[in-house]
PAMARMAR-725115 format. One record per atom (N, C-alpha, C, O): atom name; residue in one letter; x, y, z. Coordinates in steps of 0.05 Angstrom, whole numbers. Example, Ala and Ser with C-alpha at 12.3 -4.5 7.8 and 13.67 -1.06 7.14 Angstrom:
2
  a r     xx     yy     zz
  N A    264   -114    156
 CA A    246    -90    156
  C A    264    -66    156
  O A    285    -66    169
  N S    257    -45    142
 CA S    273    -21    143
  C S    258      1    157
  O S    268     23    161
This chain:
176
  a r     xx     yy     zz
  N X    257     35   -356
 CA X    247     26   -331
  C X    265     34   -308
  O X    289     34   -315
  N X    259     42   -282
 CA X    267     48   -262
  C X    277     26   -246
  O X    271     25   -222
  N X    297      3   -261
 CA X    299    -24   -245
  C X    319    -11   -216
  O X    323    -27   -198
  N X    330     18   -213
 CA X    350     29   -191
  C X    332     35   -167
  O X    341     41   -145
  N X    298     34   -174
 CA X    282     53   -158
  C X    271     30   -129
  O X    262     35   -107
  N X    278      3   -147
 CA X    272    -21   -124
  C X    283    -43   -135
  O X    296    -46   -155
  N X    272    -61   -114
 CA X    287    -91   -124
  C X    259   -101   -134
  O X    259   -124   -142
  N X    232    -87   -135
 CA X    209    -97   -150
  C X    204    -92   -170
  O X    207    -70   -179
  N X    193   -112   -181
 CA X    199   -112   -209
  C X    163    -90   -207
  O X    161    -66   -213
  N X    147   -102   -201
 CA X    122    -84   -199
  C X    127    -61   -189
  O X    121    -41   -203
  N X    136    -59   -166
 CA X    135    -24   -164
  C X    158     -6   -182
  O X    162     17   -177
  N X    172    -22   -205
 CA X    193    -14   -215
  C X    164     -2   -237
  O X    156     21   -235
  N X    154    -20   -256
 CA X    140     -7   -268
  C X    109      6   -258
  O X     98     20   -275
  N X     98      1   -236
 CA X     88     30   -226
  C X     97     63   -220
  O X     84     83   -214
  N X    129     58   -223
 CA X    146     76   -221
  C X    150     92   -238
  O X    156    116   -237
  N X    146     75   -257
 CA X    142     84   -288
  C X    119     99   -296
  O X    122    119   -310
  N X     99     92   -291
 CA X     77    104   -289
  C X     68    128   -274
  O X     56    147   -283
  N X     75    124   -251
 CA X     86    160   -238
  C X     95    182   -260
  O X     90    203   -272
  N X    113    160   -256
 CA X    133    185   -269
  C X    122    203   -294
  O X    126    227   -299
  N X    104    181   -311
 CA X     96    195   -336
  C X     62    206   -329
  O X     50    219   -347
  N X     53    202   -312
 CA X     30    215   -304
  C X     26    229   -278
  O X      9    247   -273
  N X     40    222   -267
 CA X     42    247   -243
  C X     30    233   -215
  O X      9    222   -209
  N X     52    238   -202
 CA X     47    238   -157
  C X     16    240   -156
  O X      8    261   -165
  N X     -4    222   -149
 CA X    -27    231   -128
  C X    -46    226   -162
  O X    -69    217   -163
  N X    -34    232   -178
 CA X    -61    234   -205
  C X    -71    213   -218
  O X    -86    213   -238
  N X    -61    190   -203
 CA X    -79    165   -222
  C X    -90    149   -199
  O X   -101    127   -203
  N X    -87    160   -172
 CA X   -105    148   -143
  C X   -115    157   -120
  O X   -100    147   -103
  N X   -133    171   -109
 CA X   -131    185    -90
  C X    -97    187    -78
  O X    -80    170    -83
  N X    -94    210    -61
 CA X    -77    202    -44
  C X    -51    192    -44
  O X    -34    198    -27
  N X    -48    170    -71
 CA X    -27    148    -67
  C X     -1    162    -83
  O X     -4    171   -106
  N X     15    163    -75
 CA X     37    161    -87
  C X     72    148    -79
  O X     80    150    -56
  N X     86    137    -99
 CA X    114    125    -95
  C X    126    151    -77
  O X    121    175    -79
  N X    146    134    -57
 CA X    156    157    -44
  C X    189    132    -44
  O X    193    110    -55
  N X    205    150    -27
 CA X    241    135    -22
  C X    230    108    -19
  O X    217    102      0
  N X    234     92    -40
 CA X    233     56    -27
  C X    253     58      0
  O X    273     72      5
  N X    245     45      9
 CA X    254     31     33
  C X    262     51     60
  O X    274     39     77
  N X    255     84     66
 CA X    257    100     80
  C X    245     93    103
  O X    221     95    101
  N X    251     87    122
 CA X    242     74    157
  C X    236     98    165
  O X    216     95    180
  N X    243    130    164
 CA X    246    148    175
  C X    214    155    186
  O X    211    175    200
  N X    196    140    180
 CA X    167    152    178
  C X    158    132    202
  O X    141    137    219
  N X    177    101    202
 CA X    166     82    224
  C X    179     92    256
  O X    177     77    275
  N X    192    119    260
 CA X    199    122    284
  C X    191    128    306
  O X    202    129    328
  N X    158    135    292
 CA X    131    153    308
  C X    123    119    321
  O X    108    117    340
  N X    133     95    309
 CA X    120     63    321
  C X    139     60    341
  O X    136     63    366
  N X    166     52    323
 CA X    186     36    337
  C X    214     50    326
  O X    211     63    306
  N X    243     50    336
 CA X    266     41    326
  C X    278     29    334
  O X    302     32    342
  N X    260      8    334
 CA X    277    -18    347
  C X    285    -34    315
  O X    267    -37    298
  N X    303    -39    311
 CA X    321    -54    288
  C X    304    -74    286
  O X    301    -71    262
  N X    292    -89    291
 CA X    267   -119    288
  C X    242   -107    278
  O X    228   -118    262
  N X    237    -84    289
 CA X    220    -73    272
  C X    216    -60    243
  O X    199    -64    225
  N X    241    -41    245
 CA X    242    -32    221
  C X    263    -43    200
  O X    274    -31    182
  N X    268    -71    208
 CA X    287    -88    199
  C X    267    -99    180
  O X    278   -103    159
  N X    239   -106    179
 CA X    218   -121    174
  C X    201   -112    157
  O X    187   -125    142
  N X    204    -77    159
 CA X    182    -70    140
  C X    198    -45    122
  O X    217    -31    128
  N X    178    -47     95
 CA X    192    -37     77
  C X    186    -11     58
  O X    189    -11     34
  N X    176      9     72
 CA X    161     34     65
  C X    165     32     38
  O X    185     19     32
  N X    149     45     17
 CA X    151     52    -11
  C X    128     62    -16
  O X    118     48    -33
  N X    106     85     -9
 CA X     86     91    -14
  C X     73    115      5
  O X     76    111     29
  N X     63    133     -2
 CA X     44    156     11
  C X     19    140      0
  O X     16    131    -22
  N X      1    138     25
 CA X    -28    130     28
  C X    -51    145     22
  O X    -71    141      9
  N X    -39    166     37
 CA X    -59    196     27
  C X    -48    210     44
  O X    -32    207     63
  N X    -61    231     32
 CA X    -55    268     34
  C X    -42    279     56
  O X    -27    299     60
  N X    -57    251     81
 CA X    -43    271    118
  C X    -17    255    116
  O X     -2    270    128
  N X     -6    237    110
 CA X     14    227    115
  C X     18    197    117
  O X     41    187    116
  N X     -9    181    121
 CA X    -16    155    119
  C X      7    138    112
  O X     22    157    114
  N X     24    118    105
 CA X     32    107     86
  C X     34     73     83
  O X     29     57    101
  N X     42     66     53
 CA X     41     37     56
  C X     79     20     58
  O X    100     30     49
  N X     76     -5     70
 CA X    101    -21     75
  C X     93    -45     64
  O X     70    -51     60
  N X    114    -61     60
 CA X    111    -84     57
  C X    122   -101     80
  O X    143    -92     88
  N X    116   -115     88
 CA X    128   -131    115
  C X    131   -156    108
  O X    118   -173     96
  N X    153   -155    119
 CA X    168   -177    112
  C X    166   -196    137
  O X    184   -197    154
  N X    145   -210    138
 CA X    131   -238    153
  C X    151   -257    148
  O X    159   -266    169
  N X    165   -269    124
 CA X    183   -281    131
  C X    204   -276    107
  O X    201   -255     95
  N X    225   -295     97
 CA X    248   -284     83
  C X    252   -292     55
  O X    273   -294     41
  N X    226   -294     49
 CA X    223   -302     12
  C X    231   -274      6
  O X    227   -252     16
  N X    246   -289    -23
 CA X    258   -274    -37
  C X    247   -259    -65
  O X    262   -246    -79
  N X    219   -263    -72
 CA X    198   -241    -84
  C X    183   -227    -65
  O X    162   -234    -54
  N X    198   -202    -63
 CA X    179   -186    -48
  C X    156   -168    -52
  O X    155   -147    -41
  N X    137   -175    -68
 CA X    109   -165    -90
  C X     97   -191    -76
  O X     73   -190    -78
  N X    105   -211    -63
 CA X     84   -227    -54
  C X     86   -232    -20
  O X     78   -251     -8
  N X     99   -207    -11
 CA X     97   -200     19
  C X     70   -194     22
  O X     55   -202      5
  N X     63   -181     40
 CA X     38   -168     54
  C X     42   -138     49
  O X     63   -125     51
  N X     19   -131     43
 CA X     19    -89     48
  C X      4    -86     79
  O X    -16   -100     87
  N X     20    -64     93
 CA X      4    -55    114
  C X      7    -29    108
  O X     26    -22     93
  N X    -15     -8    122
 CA X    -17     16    116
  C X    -15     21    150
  O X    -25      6    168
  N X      1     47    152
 CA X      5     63    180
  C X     -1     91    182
  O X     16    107    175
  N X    -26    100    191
 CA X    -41    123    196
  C X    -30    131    205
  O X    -19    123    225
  N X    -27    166    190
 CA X    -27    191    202
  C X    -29    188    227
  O X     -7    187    239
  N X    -50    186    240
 CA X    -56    189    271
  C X    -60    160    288
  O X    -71    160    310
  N X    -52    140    277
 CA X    -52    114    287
  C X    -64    100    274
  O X    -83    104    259
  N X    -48     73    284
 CA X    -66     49    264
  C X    -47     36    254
  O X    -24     45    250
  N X    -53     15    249
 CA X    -33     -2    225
  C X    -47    -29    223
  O X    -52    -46    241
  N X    -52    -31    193
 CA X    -68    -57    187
  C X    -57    -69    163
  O X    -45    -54    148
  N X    -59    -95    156
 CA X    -52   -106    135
  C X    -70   -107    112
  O X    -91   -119    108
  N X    -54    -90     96
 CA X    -92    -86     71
  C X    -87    -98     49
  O X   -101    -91     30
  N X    -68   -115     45
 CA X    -72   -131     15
  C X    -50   -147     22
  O X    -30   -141     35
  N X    -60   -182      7
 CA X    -46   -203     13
  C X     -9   -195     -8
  O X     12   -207     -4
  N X    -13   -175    -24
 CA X     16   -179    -39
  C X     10   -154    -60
  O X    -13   -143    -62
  N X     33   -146    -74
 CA X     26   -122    -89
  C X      8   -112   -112
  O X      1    -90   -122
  N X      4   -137   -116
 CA X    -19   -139   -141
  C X    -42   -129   -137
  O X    -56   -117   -153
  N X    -49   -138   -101
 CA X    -82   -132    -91
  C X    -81   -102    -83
  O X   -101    -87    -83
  N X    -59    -94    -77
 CA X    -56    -58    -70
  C X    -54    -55    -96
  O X    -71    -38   -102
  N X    -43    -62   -118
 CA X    -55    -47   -155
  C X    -81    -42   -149
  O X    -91    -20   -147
  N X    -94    -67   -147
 CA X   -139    -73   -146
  C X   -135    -47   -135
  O X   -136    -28   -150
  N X   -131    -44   -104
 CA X   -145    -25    -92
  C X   -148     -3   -103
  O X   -169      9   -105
  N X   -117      9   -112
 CA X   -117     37   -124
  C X   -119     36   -150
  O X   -104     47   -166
  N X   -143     21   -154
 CA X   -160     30   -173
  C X   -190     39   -164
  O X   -205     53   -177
  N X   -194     31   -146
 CA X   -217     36   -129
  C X   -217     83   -132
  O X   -233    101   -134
  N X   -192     79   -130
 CA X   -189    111   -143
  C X   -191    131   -107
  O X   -197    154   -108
  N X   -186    122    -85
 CA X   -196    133    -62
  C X   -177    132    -39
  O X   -169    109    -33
  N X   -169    151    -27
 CA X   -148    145     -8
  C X   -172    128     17
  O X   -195    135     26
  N X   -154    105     23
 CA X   -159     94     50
  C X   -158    107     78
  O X   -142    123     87
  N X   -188     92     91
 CA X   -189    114    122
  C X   -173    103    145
  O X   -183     91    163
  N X   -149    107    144
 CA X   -136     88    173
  C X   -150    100    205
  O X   -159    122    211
  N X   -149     81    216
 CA X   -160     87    246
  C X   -147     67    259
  O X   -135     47    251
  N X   -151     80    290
 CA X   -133     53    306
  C X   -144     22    308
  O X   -130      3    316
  N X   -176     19    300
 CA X   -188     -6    302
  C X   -192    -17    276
  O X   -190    -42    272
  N X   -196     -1    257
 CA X   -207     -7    229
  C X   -185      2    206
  O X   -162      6    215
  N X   -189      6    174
 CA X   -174     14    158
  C X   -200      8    138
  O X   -206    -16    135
  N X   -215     27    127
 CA X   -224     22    100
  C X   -222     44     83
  O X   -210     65     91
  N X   -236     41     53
 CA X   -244     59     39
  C X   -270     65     30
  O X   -288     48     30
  N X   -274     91     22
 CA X   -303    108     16
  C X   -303    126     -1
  O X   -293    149      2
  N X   -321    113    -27
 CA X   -325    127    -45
  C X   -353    145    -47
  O X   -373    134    -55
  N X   -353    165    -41
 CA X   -382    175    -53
  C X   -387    176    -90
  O X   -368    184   -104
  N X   -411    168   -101
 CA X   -407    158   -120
  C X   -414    183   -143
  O X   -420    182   -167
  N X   -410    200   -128
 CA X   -409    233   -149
  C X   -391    245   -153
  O X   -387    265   -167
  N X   -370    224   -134
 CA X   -329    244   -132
  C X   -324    232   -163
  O X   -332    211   -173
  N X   -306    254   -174
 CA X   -300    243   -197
  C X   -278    233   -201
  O X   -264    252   -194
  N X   -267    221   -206
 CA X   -242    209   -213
  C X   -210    219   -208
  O X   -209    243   -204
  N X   -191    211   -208
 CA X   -171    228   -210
  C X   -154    235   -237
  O X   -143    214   -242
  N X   -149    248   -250
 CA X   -141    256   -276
  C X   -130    234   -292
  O X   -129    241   -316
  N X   -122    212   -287
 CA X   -101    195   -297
  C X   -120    164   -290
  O X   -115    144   -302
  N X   -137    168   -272
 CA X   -149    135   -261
  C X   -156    121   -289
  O X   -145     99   -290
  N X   -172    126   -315
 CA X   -170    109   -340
  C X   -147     98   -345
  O X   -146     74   -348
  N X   -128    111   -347
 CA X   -101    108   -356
  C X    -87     86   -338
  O X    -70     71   -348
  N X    -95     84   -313
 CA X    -82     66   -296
  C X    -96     47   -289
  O X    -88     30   -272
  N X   -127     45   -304
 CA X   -151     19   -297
  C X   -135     -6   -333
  O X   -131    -30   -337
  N X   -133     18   -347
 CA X   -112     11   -376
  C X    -92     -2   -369
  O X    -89    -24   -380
  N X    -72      7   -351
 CA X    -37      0   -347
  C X    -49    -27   -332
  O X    -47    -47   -346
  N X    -60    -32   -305
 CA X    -67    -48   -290
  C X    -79    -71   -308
  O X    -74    -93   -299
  N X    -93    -70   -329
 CA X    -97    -93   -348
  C X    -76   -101   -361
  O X    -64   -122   -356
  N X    -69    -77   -385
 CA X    -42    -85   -386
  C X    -15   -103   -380
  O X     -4   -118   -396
  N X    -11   -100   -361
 CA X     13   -105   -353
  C X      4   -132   -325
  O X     23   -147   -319
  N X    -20   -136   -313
 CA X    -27   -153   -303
  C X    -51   -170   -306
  O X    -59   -189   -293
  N X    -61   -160   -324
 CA X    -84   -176   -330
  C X   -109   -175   -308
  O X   -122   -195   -301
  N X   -113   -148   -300
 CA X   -133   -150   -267
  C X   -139   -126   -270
  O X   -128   -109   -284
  N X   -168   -124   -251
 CA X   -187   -114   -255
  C X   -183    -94   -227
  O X   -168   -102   -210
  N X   -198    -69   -225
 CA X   -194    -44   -198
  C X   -221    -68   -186
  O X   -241    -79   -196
  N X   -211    -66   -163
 CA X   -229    -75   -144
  C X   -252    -60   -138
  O X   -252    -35   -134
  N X   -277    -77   -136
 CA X   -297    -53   -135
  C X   -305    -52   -113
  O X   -319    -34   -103
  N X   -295    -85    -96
 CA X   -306    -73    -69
  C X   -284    -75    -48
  O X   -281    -95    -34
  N X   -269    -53    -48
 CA X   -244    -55    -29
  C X   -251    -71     -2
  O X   -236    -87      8
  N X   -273    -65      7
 CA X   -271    -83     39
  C X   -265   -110     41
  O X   -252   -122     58
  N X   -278   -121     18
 CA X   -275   -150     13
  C X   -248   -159     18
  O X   -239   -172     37
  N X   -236   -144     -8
 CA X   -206   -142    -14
  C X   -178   -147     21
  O X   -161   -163     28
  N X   -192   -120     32
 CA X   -185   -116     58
  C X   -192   -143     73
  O X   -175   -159     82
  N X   -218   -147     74
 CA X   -226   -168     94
  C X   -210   -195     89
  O X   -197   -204    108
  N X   -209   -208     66
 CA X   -188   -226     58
  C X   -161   -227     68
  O X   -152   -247     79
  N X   -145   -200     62
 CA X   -109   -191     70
  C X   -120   -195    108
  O X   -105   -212    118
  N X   -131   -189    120
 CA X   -148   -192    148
  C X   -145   -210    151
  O X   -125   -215    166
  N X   -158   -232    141
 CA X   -167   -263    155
  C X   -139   -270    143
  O X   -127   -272    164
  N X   -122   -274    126
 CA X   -104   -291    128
  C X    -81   -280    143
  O X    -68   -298    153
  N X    -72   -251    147
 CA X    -54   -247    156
  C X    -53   -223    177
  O X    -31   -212    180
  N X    -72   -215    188
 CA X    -82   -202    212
  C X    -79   -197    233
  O X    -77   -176    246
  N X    -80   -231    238
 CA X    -78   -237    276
  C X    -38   -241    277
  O X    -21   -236    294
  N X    -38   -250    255
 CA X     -7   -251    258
  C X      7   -222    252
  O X     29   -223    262
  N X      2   -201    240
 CA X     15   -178    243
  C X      7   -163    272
  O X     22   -148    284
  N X    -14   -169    278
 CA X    -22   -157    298
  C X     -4   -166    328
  O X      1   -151    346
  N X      5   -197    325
 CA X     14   -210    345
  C X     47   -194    336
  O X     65   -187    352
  N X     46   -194    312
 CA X     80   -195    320
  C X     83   -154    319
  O X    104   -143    324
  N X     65   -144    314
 CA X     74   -110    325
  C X     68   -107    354
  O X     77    -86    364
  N X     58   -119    365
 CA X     41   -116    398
  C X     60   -105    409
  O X     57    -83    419
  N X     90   -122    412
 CA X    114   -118    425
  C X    123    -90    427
  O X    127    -77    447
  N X    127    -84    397
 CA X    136    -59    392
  C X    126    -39    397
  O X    140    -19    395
  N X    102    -37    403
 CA X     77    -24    409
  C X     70    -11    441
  O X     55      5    453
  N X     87    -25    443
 CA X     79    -23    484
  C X     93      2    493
  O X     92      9    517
């Protein structure tokens, strides 16, 4: 196990799973990138409160998208922070209440559409799979006992209503 690759114990063994199936091949788009690299939040902010808070570990998809964990406040399991994703070309939304519900998603098998108002995903239902998605609908039972989300918006709309207006309130600042 990759316990050097994070202090999560989940993305330690999704790390694992990379590793033995390959960047981008078991989710659209998604792949582990430097835990904790800010270098990507500088196009937002470098203001130290900002990137003091959030905790990159993920490519979103293909243009550059990626996901953080934000650290809303100072518990000490961080798999039950919040994921937000920050678009290529703008945007930043909170898309799963903790790391388990970003597992669901990428199983959904599809890189997410960031935009500056919205964030979803779209599957056309003739794309086929990505080389490894069985293998990781398998690991995701495995190892958590949960199922690929079938309807990401839901998923999204949920991480939304509980924690939304408050990411939204506390990036505004940094934003200006």
């Amino acid at each position: 196990m990759h316990s050097t690759y994070s202090p999560v114990a989940e993305l330690n063994l999704l790390k694992d799973f990379q590793d033995r199936v390959g960047y981008e091949n078991f989710a659209q788009g998604f792949g582990l990138t430097e835990y904790g690299n800010t270098s990507g939040l500088s196009a937002w902010s470098e203001d130290p409160e900002f990137t003091g808070r959030l905790i990159p570990f993920a490519q979103a998809t293909g243009g550059g998208s990626f996901y953080a964990l934000w650290r809303l406040d100072d518990r000490e399991d961080l798999a039950t922070l919040p994921v937000v994703v920050f678009g290529d070309e703008g945007g930043e939304h909170v898309v799963a209440r903790n790391m388990r519900e970003l597992f669901q998603l990428l199983g959904f098998d599809e890189e997410i559409s960031v935009e500056h108002e919205t964030a979803y995903f779209y599957r056309d239902k003739d794309e086929p799979h990505t080389d490894c998605h069985d293998e990781y609908v398998a690991w995701l039972d495995q190892h958590f006992g949960l199922p690929v989300a079938q309807d990401p918006d839901a998923v999204l709309a949920v991480a939304q209503a509980e924690f939304g207006g408050r990411f939204a309130d506390w990036i505004r600042p940094f934003l200006a």
